[in-house]
C-alpha positions in Angstrom: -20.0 -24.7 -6.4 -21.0 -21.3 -7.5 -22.9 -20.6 -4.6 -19.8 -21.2 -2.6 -17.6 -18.5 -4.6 -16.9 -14.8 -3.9 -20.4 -12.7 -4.7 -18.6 -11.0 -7.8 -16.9 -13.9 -8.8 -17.0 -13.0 -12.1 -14.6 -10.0 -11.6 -12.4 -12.1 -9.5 -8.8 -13.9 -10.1 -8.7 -16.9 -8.2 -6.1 -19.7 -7.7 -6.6 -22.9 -6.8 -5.7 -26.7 -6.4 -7.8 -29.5 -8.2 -7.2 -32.7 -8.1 -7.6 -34.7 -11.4 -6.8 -38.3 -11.9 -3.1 -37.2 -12.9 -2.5 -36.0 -10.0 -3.1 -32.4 -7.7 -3.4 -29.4 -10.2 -3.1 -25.7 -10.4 -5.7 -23.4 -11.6 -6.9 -20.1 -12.5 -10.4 -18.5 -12.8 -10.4 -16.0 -14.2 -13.8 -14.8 -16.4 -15.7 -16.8 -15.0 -13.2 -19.8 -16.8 -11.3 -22.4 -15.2 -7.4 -22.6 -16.6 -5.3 -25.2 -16.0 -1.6 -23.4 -15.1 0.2 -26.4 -14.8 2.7 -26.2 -17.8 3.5 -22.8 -16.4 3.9 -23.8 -13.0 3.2 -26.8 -11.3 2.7 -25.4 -7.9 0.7 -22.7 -6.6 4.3 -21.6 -4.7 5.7 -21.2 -7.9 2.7 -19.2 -9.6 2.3 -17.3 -6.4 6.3 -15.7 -7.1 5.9 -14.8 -10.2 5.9 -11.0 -11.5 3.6 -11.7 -13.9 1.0 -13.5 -12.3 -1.9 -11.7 -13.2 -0.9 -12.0 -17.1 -0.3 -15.8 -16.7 -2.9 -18.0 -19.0 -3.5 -21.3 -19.0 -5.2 -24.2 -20.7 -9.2 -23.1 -20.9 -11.2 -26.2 -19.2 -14.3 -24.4 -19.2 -16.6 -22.4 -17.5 -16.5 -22.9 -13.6 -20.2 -23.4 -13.5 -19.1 -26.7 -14.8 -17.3 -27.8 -12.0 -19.0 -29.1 -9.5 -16.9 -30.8 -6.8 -18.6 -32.9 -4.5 -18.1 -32.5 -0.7 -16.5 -36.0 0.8 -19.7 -36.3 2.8 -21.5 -36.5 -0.4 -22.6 -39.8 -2.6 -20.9 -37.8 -5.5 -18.5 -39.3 -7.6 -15.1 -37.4 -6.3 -12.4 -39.8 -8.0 -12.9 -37.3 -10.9 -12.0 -33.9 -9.5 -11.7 -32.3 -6.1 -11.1 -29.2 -5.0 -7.9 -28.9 -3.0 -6.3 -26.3 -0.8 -5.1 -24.1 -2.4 -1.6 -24.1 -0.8 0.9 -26.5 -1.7 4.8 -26.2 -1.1 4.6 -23.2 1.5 5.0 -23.0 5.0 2.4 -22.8 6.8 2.2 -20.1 9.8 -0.4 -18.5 12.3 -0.9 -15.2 14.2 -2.8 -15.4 17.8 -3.9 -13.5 19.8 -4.0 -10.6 17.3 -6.8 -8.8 18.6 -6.1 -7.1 21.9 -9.4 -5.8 23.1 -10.9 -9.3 22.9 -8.0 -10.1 24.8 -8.1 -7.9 27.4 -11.7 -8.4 27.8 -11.7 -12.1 28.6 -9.3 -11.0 31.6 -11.7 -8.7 32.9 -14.8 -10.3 32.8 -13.1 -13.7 34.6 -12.0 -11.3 37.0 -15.7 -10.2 37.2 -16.6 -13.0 37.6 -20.3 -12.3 35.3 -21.0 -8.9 37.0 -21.2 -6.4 34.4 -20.7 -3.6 36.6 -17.5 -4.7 38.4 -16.3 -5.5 34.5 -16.7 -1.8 33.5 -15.5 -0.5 36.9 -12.1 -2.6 36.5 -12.1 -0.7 32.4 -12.8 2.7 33.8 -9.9 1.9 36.5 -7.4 0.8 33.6 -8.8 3.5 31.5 -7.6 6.1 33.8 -4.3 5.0 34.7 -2.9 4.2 30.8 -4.9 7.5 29.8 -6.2 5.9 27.0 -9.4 3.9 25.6 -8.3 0.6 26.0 -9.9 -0.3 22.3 -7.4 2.3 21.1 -4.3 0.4 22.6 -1.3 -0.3 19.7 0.3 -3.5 20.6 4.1 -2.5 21.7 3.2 1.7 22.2 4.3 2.9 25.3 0.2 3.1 26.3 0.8 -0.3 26.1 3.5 -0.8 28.8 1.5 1.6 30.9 -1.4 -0.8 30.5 0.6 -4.0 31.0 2.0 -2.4 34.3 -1.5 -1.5 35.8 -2.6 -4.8 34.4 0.4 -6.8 36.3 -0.1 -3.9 39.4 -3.7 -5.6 39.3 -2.7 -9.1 39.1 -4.5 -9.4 35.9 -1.1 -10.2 33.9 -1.1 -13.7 31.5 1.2 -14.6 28.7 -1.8 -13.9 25.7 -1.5 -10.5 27.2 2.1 -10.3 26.7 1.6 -11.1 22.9 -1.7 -9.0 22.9 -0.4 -5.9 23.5 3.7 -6.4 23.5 5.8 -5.6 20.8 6.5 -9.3 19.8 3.4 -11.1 18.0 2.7 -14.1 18.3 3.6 -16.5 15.3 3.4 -20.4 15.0 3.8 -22.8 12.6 0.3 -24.0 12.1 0.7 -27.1 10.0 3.2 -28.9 7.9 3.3 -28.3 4.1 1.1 -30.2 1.8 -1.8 -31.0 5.2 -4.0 -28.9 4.8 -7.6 -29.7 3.7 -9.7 -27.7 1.0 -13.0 -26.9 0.5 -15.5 -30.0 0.9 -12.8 -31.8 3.0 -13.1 -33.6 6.3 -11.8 -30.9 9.3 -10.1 -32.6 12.5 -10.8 -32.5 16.1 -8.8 -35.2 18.2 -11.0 -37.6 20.2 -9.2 -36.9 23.4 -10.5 -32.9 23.1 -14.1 -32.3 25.3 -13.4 -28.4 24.5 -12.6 -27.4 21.4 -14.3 -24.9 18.1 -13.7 -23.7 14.7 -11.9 -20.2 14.0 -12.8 -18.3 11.1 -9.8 -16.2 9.5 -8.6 -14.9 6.7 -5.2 -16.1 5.0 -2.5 -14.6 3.4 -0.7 -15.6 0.4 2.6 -14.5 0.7 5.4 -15.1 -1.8 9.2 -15.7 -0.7 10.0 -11.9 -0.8 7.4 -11.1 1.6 4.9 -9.2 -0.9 1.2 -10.8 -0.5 -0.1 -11.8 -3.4 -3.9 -12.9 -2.2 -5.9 -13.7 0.5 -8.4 -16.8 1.7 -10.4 -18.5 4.2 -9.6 -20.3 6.9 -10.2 -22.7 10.3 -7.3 -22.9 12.7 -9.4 -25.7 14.6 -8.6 -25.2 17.8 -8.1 -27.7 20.8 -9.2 -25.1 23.9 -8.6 -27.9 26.7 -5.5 -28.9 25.8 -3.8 -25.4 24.6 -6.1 -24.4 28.2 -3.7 -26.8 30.3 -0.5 -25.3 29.0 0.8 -23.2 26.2 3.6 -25.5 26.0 0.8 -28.0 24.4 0.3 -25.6 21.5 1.5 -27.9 19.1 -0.6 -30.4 20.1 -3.7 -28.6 19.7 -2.8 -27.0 17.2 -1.6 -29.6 14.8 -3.2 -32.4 14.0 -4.7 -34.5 11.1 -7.0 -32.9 8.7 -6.8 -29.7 11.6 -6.0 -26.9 9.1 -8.6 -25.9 6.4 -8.4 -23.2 3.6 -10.0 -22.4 0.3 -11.7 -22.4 -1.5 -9.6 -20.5 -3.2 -6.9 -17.9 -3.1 -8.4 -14.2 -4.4 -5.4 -12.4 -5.9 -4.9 -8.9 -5.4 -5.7 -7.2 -8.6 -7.2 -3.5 -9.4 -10.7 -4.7 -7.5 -9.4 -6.5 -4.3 -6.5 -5.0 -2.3 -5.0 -5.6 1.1 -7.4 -2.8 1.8 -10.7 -5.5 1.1 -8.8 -7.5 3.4 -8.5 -4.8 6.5 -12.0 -3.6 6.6 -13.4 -7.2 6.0 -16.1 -9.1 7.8 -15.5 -13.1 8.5 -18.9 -15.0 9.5 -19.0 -18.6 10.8 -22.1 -20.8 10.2 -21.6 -24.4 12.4 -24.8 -27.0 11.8 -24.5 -29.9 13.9 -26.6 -33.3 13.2 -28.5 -32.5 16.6 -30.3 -29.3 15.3 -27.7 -27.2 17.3 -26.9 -24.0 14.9 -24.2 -21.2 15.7 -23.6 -18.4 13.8 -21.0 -15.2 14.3 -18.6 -12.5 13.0 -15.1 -11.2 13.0 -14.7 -7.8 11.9 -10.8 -7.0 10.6 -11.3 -3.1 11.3 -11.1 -4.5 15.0 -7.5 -6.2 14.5 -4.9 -5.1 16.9 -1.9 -5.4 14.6 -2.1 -4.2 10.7 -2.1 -7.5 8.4 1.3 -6.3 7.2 3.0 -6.0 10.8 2.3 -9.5 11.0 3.9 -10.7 7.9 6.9 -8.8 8.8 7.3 -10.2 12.0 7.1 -13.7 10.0 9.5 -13.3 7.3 12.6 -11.3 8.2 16.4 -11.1 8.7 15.6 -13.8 11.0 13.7 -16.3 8.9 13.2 -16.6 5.2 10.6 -18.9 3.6 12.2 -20.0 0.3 8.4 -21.2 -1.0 6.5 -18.1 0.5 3.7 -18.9 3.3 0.7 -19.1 4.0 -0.1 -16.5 7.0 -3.7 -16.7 9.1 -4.4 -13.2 10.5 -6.4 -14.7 13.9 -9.9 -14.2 15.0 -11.6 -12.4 17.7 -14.9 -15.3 17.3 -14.6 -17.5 20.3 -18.3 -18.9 20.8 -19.7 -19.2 24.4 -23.2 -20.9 24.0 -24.1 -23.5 25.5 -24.5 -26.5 23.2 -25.3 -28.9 26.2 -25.6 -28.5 29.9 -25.9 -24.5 30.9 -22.3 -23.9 31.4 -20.3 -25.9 29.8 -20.3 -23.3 26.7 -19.7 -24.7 23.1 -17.9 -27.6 21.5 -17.5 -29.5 18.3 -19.4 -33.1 18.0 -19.0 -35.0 15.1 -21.1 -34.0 11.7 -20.9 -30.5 12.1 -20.7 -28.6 9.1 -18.9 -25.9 9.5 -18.8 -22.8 7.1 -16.1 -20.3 7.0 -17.5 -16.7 4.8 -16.8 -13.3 3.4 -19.0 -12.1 0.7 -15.5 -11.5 -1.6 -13.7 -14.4 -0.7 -16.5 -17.2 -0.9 -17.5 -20.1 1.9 -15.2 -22.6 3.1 -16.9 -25.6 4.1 -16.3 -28.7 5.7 -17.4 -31.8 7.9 -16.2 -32.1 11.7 -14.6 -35.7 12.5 -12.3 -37.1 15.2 -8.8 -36.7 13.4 -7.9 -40.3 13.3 -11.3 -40.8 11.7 -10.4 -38.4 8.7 -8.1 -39.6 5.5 -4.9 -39.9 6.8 -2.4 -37.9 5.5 0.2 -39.7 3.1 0.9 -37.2 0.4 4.1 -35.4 1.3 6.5 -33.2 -0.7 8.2 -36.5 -1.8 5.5 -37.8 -3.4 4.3 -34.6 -4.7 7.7 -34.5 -6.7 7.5 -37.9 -7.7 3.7 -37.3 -9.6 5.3 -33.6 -11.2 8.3 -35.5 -12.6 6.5 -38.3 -14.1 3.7 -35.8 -15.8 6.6 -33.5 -17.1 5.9 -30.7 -15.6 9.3 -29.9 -13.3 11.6 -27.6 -14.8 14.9 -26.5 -13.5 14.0 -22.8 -14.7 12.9 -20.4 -11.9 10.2 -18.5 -12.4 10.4 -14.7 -12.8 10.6 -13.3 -9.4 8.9 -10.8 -8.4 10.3 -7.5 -8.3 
């Protein structure tokens, strides 16, 4: 497991879900020592709103070189303990579209059809008519209504455009609370998909009054085909069984990671599939479109409150092109692909690609959840100290 955490892991706070034969669990590490929280607060949405989270301490279970989960591809014993998401009772949202150029770009080079000269010709054309670098372009500035006009003038208009570079981000609820997979976890792709591949982002943990607490990894697994034939068929390729991974575990923001870490980082993909196929890429954050903390407060407002905080994923500018078969027909998932998620401070999320009604089906809801807390003692009608 060791290999799989932050580089300075040591210096690091994280949070996280275990599951123990009890039932799910959650923990800090912190020192390099794994503490069970539990008694303290029995989810992570409770730890995540308290004001004193970075003082809480738990029950020591030992260094974390001790734990060593095994994936569920693995002939390890994993009745034992597993390494969970680290989310629980939050909601679960997404940002698209969040990086503009990369946006803008796929418009111009289908209207280039391939020719790399009548791509930069179509820029230069734009470029003079907003005035501005396109790359420089804030979503909702008025460069950006000069560039959505030349754009429609053009007939290059779409509606990712309109949340690329408008003043209204897009925001979706990603998956329902308590479906997401860990680290070591089957990921989803549904067997009616023929187009489809990972995206690697980064997370935010934010707590009910909007301040974010920590930051993870993540892969929105993505069904192109589908969301391709309409964008009314988000939901359904967005949300599916075993569709939504993050871990492996929640980094809190302390005096050596900041929000700051998080803007200027790097997110790499690995994918390894059984037939010897290997891709490998990077998102770079100093490229997004819209700062981190535009996007959480066009998610929690006067409009819409999230009583258990959220989970937030920041988007991706990765969309891979190679050709994994025939020349052309670009890159999709196959089953057994390993897929790794990574950024030096927040660790590798790994998982396993199957067909989502081929993964463990999903049966333990917020019901249940309850259920296990109240039989193990550990609900409490106190709230915990909000967060100032």
């Amino acid at each position: 497991m060791i290999q799989h955490l932050p580089a300075d892991w040591r210096d690091a706070v994280l949070l996280g879900r275990i599951a123990v034969p009890e039932g799910p669990t959650p923990v800090l590490v912190r020192n390099g020592r794994v503490q069970d929280v539990s008694a303290i607060a029995p989810t992570t949405a409770e730890l995540l709103a308290r004001a004193d989270l970075l003082e809480v301490r738990g029950r020591d279970l030992g260094p974390v070189e001790d734990f060593e989960f095994a994936p569920a591809w693995s002939d390890g014993d994993r009745t034992a303990r597993r390494l969970l998401s680290p989310f629980d009772l939050q909601c679960v949202k997404a940002s698209g579209v969040t990086f503009a150029v990369s946006a803008v770009e796929r418009v111009i080079e289908e209207r280039a059809r391939g020719d790399a000269g009548q791509a930069q010709a179509i820029r230069d054309a734009l470029r003079d008519r907003v005035g501005s670098d396109l790359r420089t372009v804030k979503p909702g500035s008025p460069e950006a209504a000069k560039l959505k006009t030349a754009l429609i003038a053009d007939g290059l208009w779409s509606q990712y455009l309109e949340v690329a570079i408008g003043p209204d981000a897009e925001i979706f609820t990603k998956s329902p609370t308590l479906s997401t997979v860990g680290w070591g976890d089957y990921v989803g792709v549904r067997s009616d998909s023929a187009w489809n591949n990972p995206e690697p982002e980064i997370v935010l943990a934010v707590d009910t009054t909007g301040q974010v607490r920590g930051a993870a990894l993540g892969n929105d697994v993505n069904l192109r085909d589908i969301e391709g034939r309409s964008a009314l068929l988000l939901g359904k390729a967005k949300d599916n069984n075993a569709s939504c991974a993050i871990g492996p575990f929640i980094r809190l923001f302390d005096g050596d990671y900041t929000l700051d870490d998080v803007r200027k980082a790097v997110v790499r993909l690995e994918v390894e599939g059984q037939d010897n196929f290997r891709l490998e890429g990077s998102s770079s954050m100093e490229l997004i479109s819209r700062d981190p903390l535009e996007l959480v407060g066009q998610t929690l407002s006067k409009h819409h409150q999230y009583p258990d905080g959220f989970a937030l994923f920041l988007g991706t500018m990765f969309a891979p092109i190679e050709d994994r078969g025939a020349p052309g027909e670009g890159f999709t998932h196959k089953t057994g692909d390993i897929v790794r998620v990574s950024n030096e401070r927040l660790g590798v999320l790994e998982n396993k690609v199957v067909n989502c009604d081929a993964a463990p089906p999903w049966r333990f809801g917020i019901g249940e959840l309850m259920r296990n807390l109240a039989a193990r003692g550990l609900l409490s009608a106190r709230a915990p100290e909000a967060v100032a």
